[in-house]
N, C-alpha and C positions, 0 to 999 in steps of 0.2 A: 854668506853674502845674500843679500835681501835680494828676488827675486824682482825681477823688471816689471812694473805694476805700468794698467794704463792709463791715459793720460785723464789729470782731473778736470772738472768741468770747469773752470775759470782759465785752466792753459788752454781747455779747446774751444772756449769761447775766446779766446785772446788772441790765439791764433788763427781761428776761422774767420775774428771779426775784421781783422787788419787786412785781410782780403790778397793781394797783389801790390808789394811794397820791394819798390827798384832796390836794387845794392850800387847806390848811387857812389859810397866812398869805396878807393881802392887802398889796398894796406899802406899803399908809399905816401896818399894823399895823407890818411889819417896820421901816421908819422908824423909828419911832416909838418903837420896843422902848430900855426904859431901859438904857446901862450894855450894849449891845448893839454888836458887831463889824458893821460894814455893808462888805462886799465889794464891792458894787458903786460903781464910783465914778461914772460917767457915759456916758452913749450917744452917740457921734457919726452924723452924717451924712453921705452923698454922694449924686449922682444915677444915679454910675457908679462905673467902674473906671476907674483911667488908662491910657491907650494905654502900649505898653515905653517905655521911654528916661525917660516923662513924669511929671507928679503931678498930683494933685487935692487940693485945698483942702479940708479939712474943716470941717463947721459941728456945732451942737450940736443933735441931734434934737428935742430940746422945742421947737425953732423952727417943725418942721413942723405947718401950722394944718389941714390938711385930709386926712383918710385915704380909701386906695381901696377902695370897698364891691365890686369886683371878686372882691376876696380869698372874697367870701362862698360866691360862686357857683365858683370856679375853683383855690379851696384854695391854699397856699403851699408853694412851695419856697426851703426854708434850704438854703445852702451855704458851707462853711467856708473861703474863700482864702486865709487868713493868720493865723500865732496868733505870740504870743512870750510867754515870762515876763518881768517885771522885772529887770532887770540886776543891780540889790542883792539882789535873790533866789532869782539862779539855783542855789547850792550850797546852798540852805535846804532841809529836812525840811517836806514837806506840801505846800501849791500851792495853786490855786484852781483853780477850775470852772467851766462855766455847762450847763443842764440846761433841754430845753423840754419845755412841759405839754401832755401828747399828748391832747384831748378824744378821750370812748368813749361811742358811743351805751346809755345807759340805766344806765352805770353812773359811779362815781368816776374823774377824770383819770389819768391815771398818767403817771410819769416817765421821761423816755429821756437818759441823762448820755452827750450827744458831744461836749462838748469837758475837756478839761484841761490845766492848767500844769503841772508841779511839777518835784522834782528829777530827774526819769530825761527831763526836755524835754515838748513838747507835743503832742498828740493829732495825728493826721494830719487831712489835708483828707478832707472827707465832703458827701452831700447826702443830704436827706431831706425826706419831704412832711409836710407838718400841717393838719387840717383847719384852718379858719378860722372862728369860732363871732360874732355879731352882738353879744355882750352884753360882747365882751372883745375878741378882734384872735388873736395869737399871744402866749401866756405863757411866759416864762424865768424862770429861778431858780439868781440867783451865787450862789456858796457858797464857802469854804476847805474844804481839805481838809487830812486830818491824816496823818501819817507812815505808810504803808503797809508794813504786815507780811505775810510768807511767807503766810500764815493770812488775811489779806484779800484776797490775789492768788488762794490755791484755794476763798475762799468764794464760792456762787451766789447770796448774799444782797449788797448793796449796804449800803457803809461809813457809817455813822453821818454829817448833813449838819453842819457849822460853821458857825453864824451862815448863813444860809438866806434869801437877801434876792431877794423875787419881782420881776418886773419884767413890763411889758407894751410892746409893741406892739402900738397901742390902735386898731380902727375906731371911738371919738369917745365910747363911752358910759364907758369904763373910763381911769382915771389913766395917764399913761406918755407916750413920744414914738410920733404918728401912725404906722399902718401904711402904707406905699409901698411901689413896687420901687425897690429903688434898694442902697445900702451903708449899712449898721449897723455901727460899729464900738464894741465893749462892753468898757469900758473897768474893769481891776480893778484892787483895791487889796489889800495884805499888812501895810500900815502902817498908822497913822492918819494920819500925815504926809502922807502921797498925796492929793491933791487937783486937779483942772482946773478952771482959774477961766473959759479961752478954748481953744475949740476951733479957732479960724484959725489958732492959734499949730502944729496938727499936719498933716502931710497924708499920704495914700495914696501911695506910691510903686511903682513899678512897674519891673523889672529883670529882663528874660528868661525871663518868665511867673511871676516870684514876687512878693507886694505883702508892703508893710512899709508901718508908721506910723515914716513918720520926727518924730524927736525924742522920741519916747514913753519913758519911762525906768518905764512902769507895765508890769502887762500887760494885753495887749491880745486881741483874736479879731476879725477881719473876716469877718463875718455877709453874704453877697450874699442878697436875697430877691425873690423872682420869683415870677410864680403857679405854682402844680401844673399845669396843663393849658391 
């Protein structure tokens, strides 16, 4: 497994440039949105990683009934082990994303975009802390993204969002699948056609420090999350 590298200078321009930016949609609004593109397809589960050689069975995170109030006190650490695009999508123009909602004392959230799909391959592995706030857990936010031009690559400002669908990892007052440590596997869509009906049907694979969701033909990011401290 490729070691969590820091962040490069067009995410920290991209993210530093965007300043203070509200989490204006809530997961039920985006839902819900008429006639609307929904990115996100569904969250899996695990307890771990699998040892080399082995696998781990995955489940569907809304199963999880009980979140750890730990997180409150001891803050979270996200870490990226594994990402893919979709197979039908890999020579496509644009890509998806997923983006966490970094809470700031006394003022609006703002947004840190670490992971992406698209044509030129996927984001490297990274880790980073986030507080962890009582009224919510840790917020995410899929998106598509749209064909990247010369003029988006040297701009400080961050690229317009695609259909922008919030997601939580909830400690129990807010919608979403329960916050744990454990594996989060955040599962995107580019089609409408894409859909997971069963999550036993995928699992974590493990091969000489690298994991893959074997059978996934979506794409995918494996989310490890552990406390900050």
């Amino acid at each position: 497994m490729s070691k969590p590298g820091p962040m490069d200078r067009r995410r920290f321009l991209t993210t530093t440039a965007m300043g203070v930016t509200a989490f204006a949609l809530t997961r039920e609004h985006a839902l819900a949105a008429s006639g609307s593109f929904v990115p996100l397809m569904s969250v899996g589960f695990a307890p771990a990683l699998p040892a080399n050689g082995s696998f781990v069975r995955l489940s569907g995170a809304d199963s999880l009934y009980l979140p750890d109030p730990s997180f409150l006190s001891r803050g979270g650490r996200v870490t990226v082990v594994g990402s893919a695009r979709g197979a039908a999508h890999k020579s496509e123009t644009g890509g998806v994303g997923v983006d966490v909602v970094m809470p700031t004392l006394g003022r609006a959230p703002a947004r840190f975009r670490f992971w992406s799909a698209a044509e030129t391959g996927t984001s490297g592995n990274l880790s980073f802390t986030v507080p962890v706030v009582a009224t919510s857990g840790i917020n995410f936010v899929a998106r598509r993204m749209k064909q990247s031009t010369k003029k988006d690559e040297l701009s400080p400002t961050a690229p317009a969002d695609l259909d922008p669908t919030p997601f939580t990892l909830s400690l129990g007052s807010a919608a979403g699948p329960k916050l744990q440590r454990g594996i989060y596997v955040v599962a995107l869509r580019e089609s409408a056609s894409e859909t997971i009906s069963d999550w036993s049907a995928f699992s974590i694979v493990a091969n000489q420090g690298a994991y893959s969701v074997a059978g996934a033909g979506f794409a995918w990011v494996i989310l490890k999350i552990d406390y900050a401290k």
